[in-house]
Structure formats: C-alpha cells, structure tokens
C-alpha positions, 0 to 999 in steps of 0.5 A: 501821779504823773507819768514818767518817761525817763529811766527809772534809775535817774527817778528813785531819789524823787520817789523815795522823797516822796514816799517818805513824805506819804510814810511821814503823813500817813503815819502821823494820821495813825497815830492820831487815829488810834490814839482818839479811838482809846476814849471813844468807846468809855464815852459810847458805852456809858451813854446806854442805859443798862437792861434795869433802867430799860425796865424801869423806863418801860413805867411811864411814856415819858421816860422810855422816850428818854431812853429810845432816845438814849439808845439810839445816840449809844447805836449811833456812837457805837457804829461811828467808833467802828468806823474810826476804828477802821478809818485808823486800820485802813491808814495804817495800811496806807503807810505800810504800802508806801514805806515799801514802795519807798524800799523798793525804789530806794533799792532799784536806786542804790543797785543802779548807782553801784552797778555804774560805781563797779563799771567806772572802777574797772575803767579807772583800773584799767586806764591806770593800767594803759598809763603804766604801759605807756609810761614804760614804753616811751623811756625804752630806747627802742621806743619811737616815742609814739603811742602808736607802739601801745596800740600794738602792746595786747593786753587790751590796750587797744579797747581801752584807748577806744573806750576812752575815745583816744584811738584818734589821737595816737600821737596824744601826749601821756600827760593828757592820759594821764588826765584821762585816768584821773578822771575816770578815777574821780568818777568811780570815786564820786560813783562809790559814795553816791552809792554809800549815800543811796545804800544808808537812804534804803537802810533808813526806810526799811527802818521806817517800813519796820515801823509801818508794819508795827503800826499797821499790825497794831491798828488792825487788831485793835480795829478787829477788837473794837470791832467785837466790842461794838458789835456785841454792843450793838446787838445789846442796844438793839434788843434793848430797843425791841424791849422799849418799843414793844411791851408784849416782849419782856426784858428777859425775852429781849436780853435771851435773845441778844445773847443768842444773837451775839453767840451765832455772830461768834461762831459765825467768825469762828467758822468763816477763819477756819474756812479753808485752812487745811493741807491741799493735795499738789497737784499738776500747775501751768505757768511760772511758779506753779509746778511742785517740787519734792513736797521735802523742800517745804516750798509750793506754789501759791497758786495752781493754776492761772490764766495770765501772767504778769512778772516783776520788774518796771512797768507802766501801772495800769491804774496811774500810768506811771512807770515804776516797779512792780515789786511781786508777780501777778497771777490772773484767776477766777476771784476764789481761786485758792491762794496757798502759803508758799512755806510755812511761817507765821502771819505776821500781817493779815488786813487793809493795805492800800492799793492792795486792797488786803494783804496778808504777809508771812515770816518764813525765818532767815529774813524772807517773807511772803505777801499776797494782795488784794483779797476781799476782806472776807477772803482772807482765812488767817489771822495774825499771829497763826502759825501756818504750813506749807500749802495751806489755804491761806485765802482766795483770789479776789479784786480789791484795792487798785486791781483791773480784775480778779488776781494774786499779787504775790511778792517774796522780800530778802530782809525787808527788799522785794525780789521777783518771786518765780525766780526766788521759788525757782531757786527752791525747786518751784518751778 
C-alpha cells in the first residue's frame, strides 16, 4: 500500500472501492474453495484400503507393496484436503477483514461529509437570515441605503458578513448577497446528498461484512470439522502402515492402538478448549480500560493490565505505512497474558482473520459486539457458538498476523460500525 499524505476524509471513497474489490475477490476465492473441499475427502477416503485388505495384502510381497503404495497416496490425499481446507478458512478471514475495513472508512466518510453537510446549512441559514435583514433595513425611510447600517444590527450580523468575506465591501449591493445566500445554500444542499450517497455506500457494505462473516463462520467450521475427519483418517493410515511394514505386529495390535492414538488427540482438544475458561477475580488495573466497576454492570476490562497503550482514531500503520483508521485500541503485554470477555454474549467468530492473525468476535445483543486480535491459534479457549460470561478467560495475548509484538487488538462496533472501546466501556463504568 501506498502511503497517504492527505486527510483521511478526501480518501474514504477510493478506499471503499478498494475494499470492495478485495471483499469481491476474496470472497469469490471462498467460494470455490469450500465448494472444491465437499468432493475432495470421498475421493481421499476411498483411495485407502480398509483394515481387511491390509491383512489379506500382508499374503504375498507383491500386494502389500501395492497397498503401502495405496496408503501412502490416501496420507498424502489426506494431508492436502487438510491444507485446502485451511487455505478456504484462512480466505474467508481475508474477506471478513477487508469488508470491515471497508465499513470502517465508508463510515469516517460518510460522518466527514455530514459534518460539512450541517456546517454549510447553518451557514446557508444564516446568510439567508442577514439577507432578510438587509432587505428590511434599505426600504426603511430612516435607512441610509448602505450596509454599513447592517453591521450595526447585532444578531451577529457582523460575524456572518466576515465569514462570508464581505466586511470589505460595505457598500456591496443586496443583489450580490443575495447570490451569497444562494450559494451557500446550493452548497448545503449538494453536501446533504453526497452524504445520503456516502450513508447508502456504508449501509451496502456492512451488508457485504454480514456477508463476510457468514462465510468466514462457514469455512471455519467446516475447516475444524475436516480437520477432525482427517486427523482421525491419518492416524488410521498410519497404523495401517505399521501393520504392513512390520509382520510381528498384527492387525488388531495396529488397529487397538490407532483408536487409542485418536481417543488421546480427543481429549487432548477437549482439555486444551476448556483452558482457562472460568470467572476470574477482578482485580487492581493500570491504564485505559482496565479499572473494574460494580461487578452488577456486567462489563470489565478485557485485559488487566499492559504495558503500553495505543488508542483508536487514524494513524500511520506501522507494518504498511499507510494512514488509516485504526478501528480498536491496543494494549501491549507479555504473549499469554489473559484476555477476558468484556460482557457476556455468544462467540459468533473464533478463528483466521488476516491481519489479525486470529480473532474472536462476541455478540453482546442490541447491536454491540466485541472483537480481540491476534492470538496464536492455539490461544484462543472458545469456540463458535459457546455462550460466554463477563470476565471469562476467553484467550491470551499473543502475536500473529500483522503485529509488531505481543498485544490485544480489541474493538467494540455499534451495529456492524467500530467505535473507540475505552470510551465505549467508559460509558459502562470501565474506566
């Protein structure tokens, strides 16, 4: 990316046009993705032999070379569906990530043109005003004709006329004024509908982010499942390789202990989601965000403590250098520092994101939600779907995707539209 040197509200509609492009792309790749993963395993599957064609292969030299060979293409098979599937995840993330930048620079637009939109009307009002005085003034008989008496009126006539740069032309005519008006009102005019415009843009892609996430959601568990599928596959596969290779070992030696083999990998997941998943005691915090109010408010901190602070609001990006708008708050800490759920709600996301490295979003109900970037995949505790309590232990802190170093990107949205979090929490009491 290129750096930008001007203001960020004459840039949002190249961005947006840019972000729906990468949404378009990345989306389009998703779908293809996920689409050629549904016939990929049928085909890996029946290329391996089953457990009674691995005994009766064990007969002659000849066909259990055959059926190492055949073993070995299903492992191969196998391990480049799971690769498939998590190219499929990790592009689905892409597009989540760039439909809400594209959100997120859409709306700094639209609010920018508004604010210029409400500026130009109160201007317009009040030249229309000044003209309506000036008007009065010259058909008095007591008038001397000259706008010099309007200077004199009050009402602020005086700062208006020099907004308008028209204090050095007393004697100018009302007729010109009268332009004057017009024009400031053609303006606020023009203004309003470029911010109707602006407005129906960022509407139309938090639609498309809708979208995004639905996809990310979709390939992300389906990824997880096939992952499953596969490993319990591969550790079939395997034994049945022992069995072939080494004729001391029987078939139901190998098979036994391939299910014992899949049973510790099971509860190896199980224990590794339930990590860390319970209430915390609140504690003493230091910086923005992390003094706890009356635990009856149902908001905390998302992290404890830190060691440095970066706020939301426009900045130059570190990794590209670009100026644009940092849509959450980063807390600095040691990777595996606690990372709590700031209200209860439900993990709508938990996965690949981009430059988040791995996000995990919650649904907090009436339209707000909370998202914390760039764990390690193996730091993350929920799932999507689990129904989570305030303070929970959701995951820790860690460095992947576009980071500089180990910290939580957190980011609280109203509706689908980021807002800066430490105020948001603020306003509950997180201060």
């Amino acid at each position: 990316m290129h750096r930008l040197t001007t203001r960020p509200d004459l840039v949002g509609s190249t961005r947006a046009s840019r972000g729906r492009r990468v949404v378009t792309t990345a989306l389009a790749v998703v779908g293809l993705s996920v689409a050629s993963l549904l016939v990929v395993p049928a085909q890996a599957q029946a290329a391996a032999p089953t457990w009674q064609q691995v005994e009766e292969a064990r007969g002659s030299e000849a066909s259990k070379k055959e059926a190492i060979v055949e073993v070995e293409a299903a492992l191969e098979a196998a391990t480049n569906r799971a690769a498939d599937a998590q190219k499929a995840a990790d592009a689905a993330g892409e597009a989540l990530v760039a439909a809400q930048a594209a959100v997120d620079e859409a709306n700094a637009r639209h609010r920018s043109i508004q604010k210029k939109a409400d500026e130009a009307g109160q201007q317009a009002e009040s030249s229309e005003i000044v003209v309506g005085q000036a008007a009065a003034m010259l058909v008095r008989p007591s008038s001397s004709g000259n706008l010099s008496d309007l200077l004199s009126s009050g009402d602020g006539a005086e700062d208006v006329l020099r907004g308008l740069s028209m204090s050095s032309k007393i004697g100018e005519n009302l007729e010109a004024l009268r332009d004057r008006a017009v024009a400031a009102d053609n303006l606020a005019t023009s203004l309003a509908d470029q911010a109707k415009v602006a407005l129906d843009e960022r509407d139309r892609l938090a639609d498309e982010a809708d979208s995004a996430l639905d996809e990310a959601v979709a390939a992300n568990e389906a990824a997880k499942a096939d992952a499953s599928s596969i490993d319990t596959q591969k550790t079939m596969l395997a034994a049945q390789l022992v069995a072939l290779r080494d004729d001391r070992v029987s078939i139901e030696e190998a098979y036994r202990d391939a299910k014992a083999a899949e049973a510790a990998a099971a509860r190896a997941v199980g224990q590794a989601g339930a990590a860390g998943t319970g209430p915390i005691s609140v504690g003493a915090g230091s910086g923005p965000g992390t003094t706890q109010p009356d635990p009856g408010t149902g908001w905390v901190a998302a992290i404890r403590s830190f060691g440095s602070y970066q706020a939301y609001g426009y900045r130059i990006h570190p990794i590209t250098g670009a100026w644009k708008l940092h849509a959450g708050a980063d807390f600095g800490a040691s990777c595996g520092t606690p990372i709590y759920s700031i209200a209860a709600g439900t993990v709508t996301y938990a996965g690949p994101a981009g430059g988040y490295g791995n996000l995990v979003i919650i649904d907090h109900g009436d339209g707000i939600s909370s998202a914390y970037g760039h764990m390690e995949s193996s730091g993350i505790y929920v799932s999507q779907g689990q129904t989570v309590t305030p303070g929970q232990n959701i995951a820790g802190v860690g460095t992947a995707g576009g980071s500089t170093g180990c910290h939580l990107h957190l980011e609280v949205r109203q509706n689908g539209l980021a807002t800066d979090p430490v105020a948001y929490l603020a306003t509950q009491g997180v201060r």
